[in-house]
PLY file of the C-alpha trace (Angstrom):
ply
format ascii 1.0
element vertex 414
property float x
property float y
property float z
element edge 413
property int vertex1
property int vertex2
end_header
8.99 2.26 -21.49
10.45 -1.00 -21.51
12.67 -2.16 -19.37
16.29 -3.01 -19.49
15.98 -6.98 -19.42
13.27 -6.42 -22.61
13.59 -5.89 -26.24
11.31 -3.09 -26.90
11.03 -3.12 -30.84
10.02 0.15 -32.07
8.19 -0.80 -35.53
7.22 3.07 -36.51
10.63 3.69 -38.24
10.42 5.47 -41.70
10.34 3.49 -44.63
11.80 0.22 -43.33
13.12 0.34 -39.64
12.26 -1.27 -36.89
14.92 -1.46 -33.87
15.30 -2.87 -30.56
15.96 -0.73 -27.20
19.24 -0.09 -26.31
21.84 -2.40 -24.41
19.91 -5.65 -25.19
22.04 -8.44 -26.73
22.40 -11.07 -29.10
19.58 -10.32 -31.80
18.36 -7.28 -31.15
22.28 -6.14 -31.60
21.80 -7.21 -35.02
18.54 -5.07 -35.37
20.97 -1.93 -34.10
23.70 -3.16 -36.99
20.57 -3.14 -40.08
19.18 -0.28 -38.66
22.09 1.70 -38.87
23.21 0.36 -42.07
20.33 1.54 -43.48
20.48 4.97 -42.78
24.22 5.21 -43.88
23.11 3.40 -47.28
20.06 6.51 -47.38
22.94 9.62 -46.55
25.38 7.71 -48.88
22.72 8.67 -51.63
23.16 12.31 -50.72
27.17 12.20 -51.57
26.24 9.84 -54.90
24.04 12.94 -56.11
26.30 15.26 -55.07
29.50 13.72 -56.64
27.33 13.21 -59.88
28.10 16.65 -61.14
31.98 15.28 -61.33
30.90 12.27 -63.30
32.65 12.06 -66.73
30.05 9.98 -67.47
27.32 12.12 -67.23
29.35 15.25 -67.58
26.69 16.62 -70.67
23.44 15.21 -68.88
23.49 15.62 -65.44
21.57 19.21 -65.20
24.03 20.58 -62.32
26.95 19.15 -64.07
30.06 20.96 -63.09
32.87 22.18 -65.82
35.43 19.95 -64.00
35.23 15.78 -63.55
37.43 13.20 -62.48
37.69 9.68 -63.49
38.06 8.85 -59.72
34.39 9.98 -59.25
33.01 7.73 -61.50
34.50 5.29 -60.19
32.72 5.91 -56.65
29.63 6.81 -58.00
29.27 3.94 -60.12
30.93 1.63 -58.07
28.54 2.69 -55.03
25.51 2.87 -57.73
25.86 -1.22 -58.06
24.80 -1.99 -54.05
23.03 0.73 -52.38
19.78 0.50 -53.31
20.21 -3.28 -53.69
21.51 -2.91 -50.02
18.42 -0.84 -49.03
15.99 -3.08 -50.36
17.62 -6.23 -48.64
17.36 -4.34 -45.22
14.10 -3.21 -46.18
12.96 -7.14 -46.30
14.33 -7.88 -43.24
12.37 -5.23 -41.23
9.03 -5.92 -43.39
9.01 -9.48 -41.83
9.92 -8.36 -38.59
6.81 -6.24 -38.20
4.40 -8.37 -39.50
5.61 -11.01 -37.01
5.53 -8.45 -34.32
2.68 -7.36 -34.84
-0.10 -8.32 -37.52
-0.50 -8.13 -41.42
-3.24 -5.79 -40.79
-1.16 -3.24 -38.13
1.97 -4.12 -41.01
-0.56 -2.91 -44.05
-1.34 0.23 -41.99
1.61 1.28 -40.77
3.37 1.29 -44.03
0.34 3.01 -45.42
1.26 5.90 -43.37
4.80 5.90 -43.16
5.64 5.42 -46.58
2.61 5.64 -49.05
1.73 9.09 -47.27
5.00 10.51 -47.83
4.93 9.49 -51.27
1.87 10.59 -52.15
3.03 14.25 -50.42
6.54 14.68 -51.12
6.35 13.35 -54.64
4.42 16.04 -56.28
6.16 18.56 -53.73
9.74 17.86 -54.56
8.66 18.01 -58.23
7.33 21.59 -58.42
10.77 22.36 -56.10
13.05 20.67 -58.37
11.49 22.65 -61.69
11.94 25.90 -59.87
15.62 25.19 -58.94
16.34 24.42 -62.53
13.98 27.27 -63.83
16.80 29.41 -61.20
19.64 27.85 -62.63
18.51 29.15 -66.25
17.56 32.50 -65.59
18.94 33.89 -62.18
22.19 31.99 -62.20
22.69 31.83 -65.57
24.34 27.96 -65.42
25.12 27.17 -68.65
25.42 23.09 -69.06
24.50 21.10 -72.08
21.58 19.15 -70.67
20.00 22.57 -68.79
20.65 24.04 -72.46
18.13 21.11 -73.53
15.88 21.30 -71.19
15.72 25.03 -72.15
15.06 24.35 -75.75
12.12 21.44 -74.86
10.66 23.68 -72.79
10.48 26.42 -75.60
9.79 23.86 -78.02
8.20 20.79 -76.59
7.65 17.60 -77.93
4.60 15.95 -78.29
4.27 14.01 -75.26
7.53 14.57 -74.04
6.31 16.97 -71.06
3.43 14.18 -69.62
5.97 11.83 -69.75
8.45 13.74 -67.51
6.31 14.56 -64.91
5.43 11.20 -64.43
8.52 10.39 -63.15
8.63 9.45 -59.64
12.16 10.95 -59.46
14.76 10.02 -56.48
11.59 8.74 -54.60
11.14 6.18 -56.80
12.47 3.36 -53.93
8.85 4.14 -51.92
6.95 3.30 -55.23
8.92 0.03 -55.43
8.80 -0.33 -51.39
4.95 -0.26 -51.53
4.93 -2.78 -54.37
6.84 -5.56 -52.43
4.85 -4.68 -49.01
1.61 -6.06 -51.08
3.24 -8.62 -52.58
5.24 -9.36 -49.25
1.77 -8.98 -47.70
-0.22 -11.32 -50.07
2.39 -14.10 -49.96
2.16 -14.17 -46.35
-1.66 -14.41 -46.42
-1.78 -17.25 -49.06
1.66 -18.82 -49.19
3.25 -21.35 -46.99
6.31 -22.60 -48.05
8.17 -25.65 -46.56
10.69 -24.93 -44.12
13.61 -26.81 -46.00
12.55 -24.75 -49.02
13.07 -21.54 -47.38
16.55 -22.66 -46.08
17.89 -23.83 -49.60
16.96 -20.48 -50.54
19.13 -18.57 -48.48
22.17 -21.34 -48.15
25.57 -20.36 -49.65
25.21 -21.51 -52.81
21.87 -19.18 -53.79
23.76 -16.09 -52.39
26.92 -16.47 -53.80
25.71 -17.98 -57.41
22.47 -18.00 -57.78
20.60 -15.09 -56.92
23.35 -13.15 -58.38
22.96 -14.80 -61.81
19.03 -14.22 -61.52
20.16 -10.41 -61.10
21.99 -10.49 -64.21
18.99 -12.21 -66.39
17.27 -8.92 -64.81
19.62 -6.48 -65.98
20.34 -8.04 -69.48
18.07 -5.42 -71.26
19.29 -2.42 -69.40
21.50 0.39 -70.62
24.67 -0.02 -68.22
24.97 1.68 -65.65
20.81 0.68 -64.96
19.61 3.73 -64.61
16.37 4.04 -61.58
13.36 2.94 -62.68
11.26 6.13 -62.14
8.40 5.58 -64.08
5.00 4.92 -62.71
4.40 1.50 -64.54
6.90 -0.65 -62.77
9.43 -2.55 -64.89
9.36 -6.10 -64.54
13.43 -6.06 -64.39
13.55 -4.04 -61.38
10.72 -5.98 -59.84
13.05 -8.82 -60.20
16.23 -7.43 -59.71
15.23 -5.56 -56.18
12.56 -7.83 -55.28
15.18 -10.63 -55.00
17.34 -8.55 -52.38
13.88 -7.66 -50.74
12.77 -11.13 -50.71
16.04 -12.72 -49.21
15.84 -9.62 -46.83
12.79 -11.03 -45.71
14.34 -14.29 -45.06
17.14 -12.92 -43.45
14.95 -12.11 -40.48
15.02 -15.29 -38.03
17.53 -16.70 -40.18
20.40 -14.73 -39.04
22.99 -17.46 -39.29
22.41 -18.53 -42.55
25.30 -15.78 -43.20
27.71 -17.34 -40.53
29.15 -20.23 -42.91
30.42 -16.84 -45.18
32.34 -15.00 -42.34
35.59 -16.88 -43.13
35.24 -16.11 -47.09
35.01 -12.27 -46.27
38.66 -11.88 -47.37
38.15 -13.96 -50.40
34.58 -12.02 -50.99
36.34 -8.55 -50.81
39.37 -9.48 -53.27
36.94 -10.60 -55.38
34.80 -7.25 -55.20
37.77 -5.47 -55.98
38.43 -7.68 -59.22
35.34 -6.62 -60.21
35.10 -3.12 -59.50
38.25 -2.95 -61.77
36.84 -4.52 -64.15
33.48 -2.77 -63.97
35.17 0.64 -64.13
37.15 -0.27 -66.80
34.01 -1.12 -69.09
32.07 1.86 -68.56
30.75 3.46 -71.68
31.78 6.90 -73.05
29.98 10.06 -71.56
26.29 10.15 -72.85
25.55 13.59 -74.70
22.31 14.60 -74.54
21.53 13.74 -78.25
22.18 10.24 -77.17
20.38 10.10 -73.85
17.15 8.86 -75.21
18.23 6.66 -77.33
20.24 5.20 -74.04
17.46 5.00 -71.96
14.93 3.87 -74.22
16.59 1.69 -76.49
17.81 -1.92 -75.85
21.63 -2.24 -75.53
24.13 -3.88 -78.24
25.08 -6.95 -76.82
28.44 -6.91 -77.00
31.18 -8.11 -74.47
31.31 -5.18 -72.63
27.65 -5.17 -72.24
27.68 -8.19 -70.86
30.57 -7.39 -68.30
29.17 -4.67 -66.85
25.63 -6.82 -66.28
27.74 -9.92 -64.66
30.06 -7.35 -62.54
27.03 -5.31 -61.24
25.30 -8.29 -60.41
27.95 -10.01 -58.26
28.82 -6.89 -57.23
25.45 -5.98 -55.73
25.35 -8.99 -53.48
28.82 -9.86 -52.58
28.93 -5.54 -51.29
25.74 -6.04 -49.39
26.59 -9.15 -47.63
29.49 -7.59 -46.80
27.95 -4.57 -45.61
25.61 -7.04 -43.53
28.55 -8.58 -41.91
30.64 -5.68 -41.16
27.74 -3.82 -39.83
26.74 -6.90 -37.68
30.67 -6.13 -35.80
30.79 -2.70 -36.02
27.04 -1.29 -35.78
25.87 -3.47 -33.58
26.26 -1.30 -29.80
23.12 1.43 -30.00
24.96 4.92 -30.57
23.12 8.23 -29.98
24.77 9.47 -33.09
24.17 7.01 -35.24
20.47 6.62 -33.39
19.95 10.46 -34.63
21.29 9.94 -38.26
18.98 6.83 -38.33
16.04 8.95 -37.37
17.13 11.77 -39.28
18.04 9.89 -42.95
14.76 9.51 -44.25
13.56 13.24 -44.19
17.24 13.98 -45.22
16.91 11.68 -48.45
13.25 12.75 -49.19
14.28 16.47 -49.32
17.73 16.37 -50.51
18.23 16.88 -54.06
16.65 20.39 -54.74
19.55 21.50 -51.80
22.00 19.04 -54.17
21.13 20.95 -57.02
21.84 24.74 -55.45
25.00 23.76 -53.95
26.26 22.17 -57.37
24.96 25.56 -59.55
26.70 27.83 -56.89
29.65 25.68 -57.25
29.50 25.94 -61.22
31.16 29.18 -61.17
34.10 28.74 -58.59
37.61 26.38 -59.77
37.95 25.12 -56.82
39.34 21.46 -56.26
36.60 18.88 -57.14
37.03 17.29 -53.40
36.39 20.22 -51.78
33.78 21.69 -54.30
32.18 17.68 -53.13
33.04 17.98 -49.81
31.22 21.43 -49.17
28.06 20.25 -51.55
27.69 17.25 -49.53
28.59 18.67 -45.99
26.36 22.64 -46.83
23.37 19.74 -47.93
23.29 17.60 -44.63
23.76 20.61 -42.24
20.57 22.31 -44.16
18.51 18.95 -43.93
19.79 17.77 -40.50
19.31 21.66 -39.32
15.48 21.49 -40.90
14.79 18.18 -38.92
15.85 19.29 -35.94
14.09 22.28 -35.77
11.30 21.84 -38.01
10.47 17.93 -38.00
11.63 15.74 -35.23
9.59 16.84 -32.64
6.49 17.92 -34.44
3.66 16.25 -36.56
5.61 16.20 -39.39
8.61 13.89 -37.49
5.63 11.45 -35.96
4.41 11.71 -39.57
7.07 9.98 -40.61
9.23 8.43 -38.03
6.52 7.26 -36.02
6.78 7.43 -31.78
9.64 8.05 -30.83
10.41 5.64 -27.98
12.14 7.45 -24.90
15.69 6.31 -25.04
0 1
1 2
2 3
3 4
4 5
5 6
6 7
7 8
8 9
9 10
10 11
11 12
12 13
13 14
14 15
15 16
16 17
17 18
18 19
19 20
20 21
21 22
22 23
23 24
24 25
25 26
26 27
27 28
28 29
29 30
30 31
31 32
32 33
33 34
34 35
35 36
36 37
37 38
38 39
39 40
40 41
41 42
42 43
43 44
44 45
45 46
46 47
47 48
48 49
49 50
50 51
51 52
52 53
53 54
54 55
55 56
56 57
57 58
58 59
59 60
60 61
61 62
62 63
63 64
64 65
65 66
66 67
67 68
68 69
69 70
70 71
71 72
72 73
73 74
74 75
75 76
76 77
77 78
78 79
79 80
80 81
81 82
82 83
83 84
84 85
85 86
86 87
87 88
88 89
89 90
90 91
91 92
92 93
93 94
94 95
95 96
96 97
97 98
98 99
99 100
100 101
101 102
102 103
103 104
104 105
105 106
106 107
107 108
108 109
109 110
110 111
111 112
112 113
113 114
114 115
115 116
116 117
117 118
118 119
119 120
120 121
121 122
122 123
123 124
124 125
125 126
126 127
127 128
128 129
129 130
130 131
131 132
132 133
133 134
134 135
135 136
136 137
137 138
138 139
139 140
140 141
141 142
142 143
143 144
144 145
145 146
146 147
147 148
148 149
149 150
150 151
151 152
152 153
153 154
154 155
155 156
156 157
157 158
158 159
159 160
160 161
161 162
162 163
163 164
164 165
165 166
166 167
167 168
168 169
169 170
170 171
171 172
172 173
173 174
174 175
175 176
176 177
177 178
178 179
179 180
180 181
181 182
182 183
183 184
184 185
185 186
186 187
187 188
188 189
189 190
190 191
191 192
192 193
193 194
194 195
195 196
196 197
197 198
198 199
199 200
200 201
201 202
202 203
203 204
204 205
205 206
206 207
207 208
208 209
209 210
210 211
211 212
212 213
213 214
214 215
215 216
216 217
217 218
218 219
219 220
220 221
221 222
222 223
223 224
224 225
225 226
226 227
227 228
228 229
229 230
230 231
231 232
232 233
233 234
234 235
235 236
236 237
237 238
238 239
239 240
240 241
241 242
242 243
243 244
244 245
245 246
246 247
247 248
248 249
249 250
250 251
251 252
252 253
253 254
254 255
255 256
256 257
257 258
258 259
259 260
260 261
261 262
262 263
263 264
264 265
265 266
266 267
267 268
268 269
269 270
270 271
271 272
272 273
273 274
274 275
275 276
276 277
277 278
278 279
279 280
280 281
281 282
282 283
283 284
284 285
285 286
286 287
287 288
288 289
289 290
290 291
291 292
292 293
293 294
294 295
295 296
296 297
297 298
298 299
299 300
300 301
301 302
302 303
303 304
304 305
305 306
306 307
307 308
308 309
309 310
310 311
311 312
312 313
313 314
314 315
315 316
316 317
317 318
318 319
319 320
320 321
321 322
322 323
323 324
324 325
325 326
326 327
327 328
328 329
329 330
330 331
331 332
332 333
333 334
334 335
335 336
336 337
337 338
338 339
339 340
340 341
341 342
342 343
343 344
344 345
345 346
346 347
347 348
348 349
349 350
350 351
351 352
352 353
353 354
354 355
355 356
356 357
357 358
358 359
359 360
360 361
361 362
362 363
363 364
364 365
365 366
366 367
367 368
368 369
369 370
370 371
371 372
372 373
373 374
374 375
375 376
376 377
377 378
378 379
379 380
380 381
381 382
382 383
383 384
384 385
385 386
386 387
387 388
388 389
389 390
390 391
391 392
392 393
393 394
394 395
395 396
396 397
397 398
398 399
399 400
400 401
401 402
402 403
403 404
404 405
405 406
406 407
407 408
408 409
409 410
410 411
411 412
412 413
């Protein structure tokens, strides 16, 4: 154990984290801040699932859809879709090149081998086959009678060529460890053979890039996508999210030992959050009409009508998704920053939480199906029955097992 006047860096964090010990100062505060911020982007993907059912927007395609939905909803969930996994990914970047200076490319290769290609290879296949027999109980047992469960029914009595191959080669909600692994070997490969001037690297993160730049370059990225950009959960990756999360991974990356390139922006946060809410306004205002399930593949498969509002929705999730994560950066940098045993539990705790998550999503939402309550509290109880299951099942059945050191790593005494 280290001791107090050391920063003891604990690089066998799940997916992306790597943290310093408690009550160090001045960096390592900011390695508390991302850490933390990165498990409350992972459990904010629990509520987005669970608050889909109430989406207007997907009210006929979302298999769990409830009879009820709220405008309000769709704002959140949409609003939240535009930065979270951009936010992720950015954090993600920043840890990457924290390990691989720590330690070694080699130790970095291995380590994410085992932390997060493992747990793919595992849970992908296992969440699968858990997910089919939730909805195969929704159908029969609980009788839940949505449009797109009504569809799934009728492909499943009357497939289309095809059609079934295709859907079980989606990677699903664990489609952010296929993309993860993809950027550690191109992260990994860069380092090996690139070498980029120093001045280079700083033009890349000054103001200018962040607040113009990189945020256009996410919009060329999104241009062919049906809005809101729905996760790229095939196995071939697409070359737009390879762009369009690769950029927040990449700047992520040199984020780490450039910490102040984000100090010249703390006196625009005021400006930067008026402006966020300009465009959240306008973003919501521009979202397209609910997709039916007749129109669903035509919406994911098809390229979009450029029209204006198109176009609006590209530019506002674009800015959007990096104006709300260097936000998030900054906030978290004065507010997560002290090491917090709560917040040190959720961090360890998030990533078997989001890896097992939706099948529990999925029950709470059916169960709900037949009750008229309120929509908050219908949400409220989805979201808070789901995290007491998952935080419940890592407690007793994960952390201190093989299964937590399977994916958490050590756990460094504290």
């Amino acid at each position: 154990m280290k001791t107090a006047t050391k920063t003891a860096i604990n690089t066998d964090q799940p997916a992306v984290a790597a943290l310093p010990a408690a009550g160090v100062s001045g960096e390592a505060l900011r390695y508390h801040s991302l850490d933390n911020l990165r498990a409350s982007a992972m459990l904010l993907g629990v509520v987005f699932h669970a608050a889909l059912a109430y989406s207007p927007l997907l009210s006929q395609t979302w298999p769990s859809a409830d009879g009820s939905a709220a405008a309000s909803i769709d704002f959140f969930v949409w609003l939240s879709h535009t930065f979270r996994m951009p936010l992720f990914f950015l954090i993600a970047g920043f840890f990457a090149n924290l390990m691989i200076t720590k330690r070694s490319l080699k130790a970095f290769m291995l380590n994410r081998c085992l932390r997060v290609a493992l747990p793919f290879i595992i849970f992908w296949p296992l969440i699968s086959l858990v997910l089919v027999a939730v909805l195969y109980i929704g159908l029969t047992w609980l009788a839940v009678n949505t449009p797109a469960l009504n569809a799934i029914e009728k492909l499943l009595q009357n497939p289309e060529p095809g059609q079934q191959s295709l859907t079980l080669l989606s990677t699903g909600h664990l489609w952010f460890l296929y993309y993860l692994l993809i950027f550690y070997l191109l992260a990994a490969l860069a380092k090996k053979f690139l070498s980029l001037p120093s001045k280079w690297l700083q033009c890349l993160v000054s103001p200018a890039m962040l607040l113009g730049i990189w945020p256009l370059i996410a919009a060329l990225a999104l241009l062919g996508q049906p809005m809101p950009h729905p996760p790229p959960a095939s196995l071939l990756p697409a070359p737009w999210a390879v762009i369009f999360y690769g950029q927040f991974f990449f700047v992520g990356w040199l984020y780490y030992g450039k910490q102040p390139m984000l100090n010249g922006l703390y006196r625009q946060q005021a400006v930067l959050l008026l402006f966020c809410a300009l465009l959240s306004g306008v973003f919501f205002l521009h979202l397209p009409q609910p997709i039916t399930v007749e129109g669903v593949a035509a919406f994911l498969n098809q390229s979009p009508i450029m029209e204006r509002s198109h176009w609006v929705l590209v530019l506002a999730t674009a800015f959007l998704a990096w104006y709300v994560s260097i936000l998030c950066v900054m906030q978290a940098r004065k507010y997560f920053a002290v090491a917090n045993p709560v917040m040190r539990y959720l961090a360890d705790a998030s990533y078997w939480t989001y890896l097992v998550h939706l099948p529990l999503v999925y029950i709470m939402q059916m169960l709900f199906y037949f009750t008229q309550w309120p929509i908050l509290i219908e949400l409220c109880l989805s979201v808070g029955l789901t995290l007491v299951i998952c935080f419940a099942s890592y407690q007793l059945a994960v952390r201190n097992t093989f299964v937590g050191r399977f994916l958490n790593g050590r756990r460094n005494s504290r």
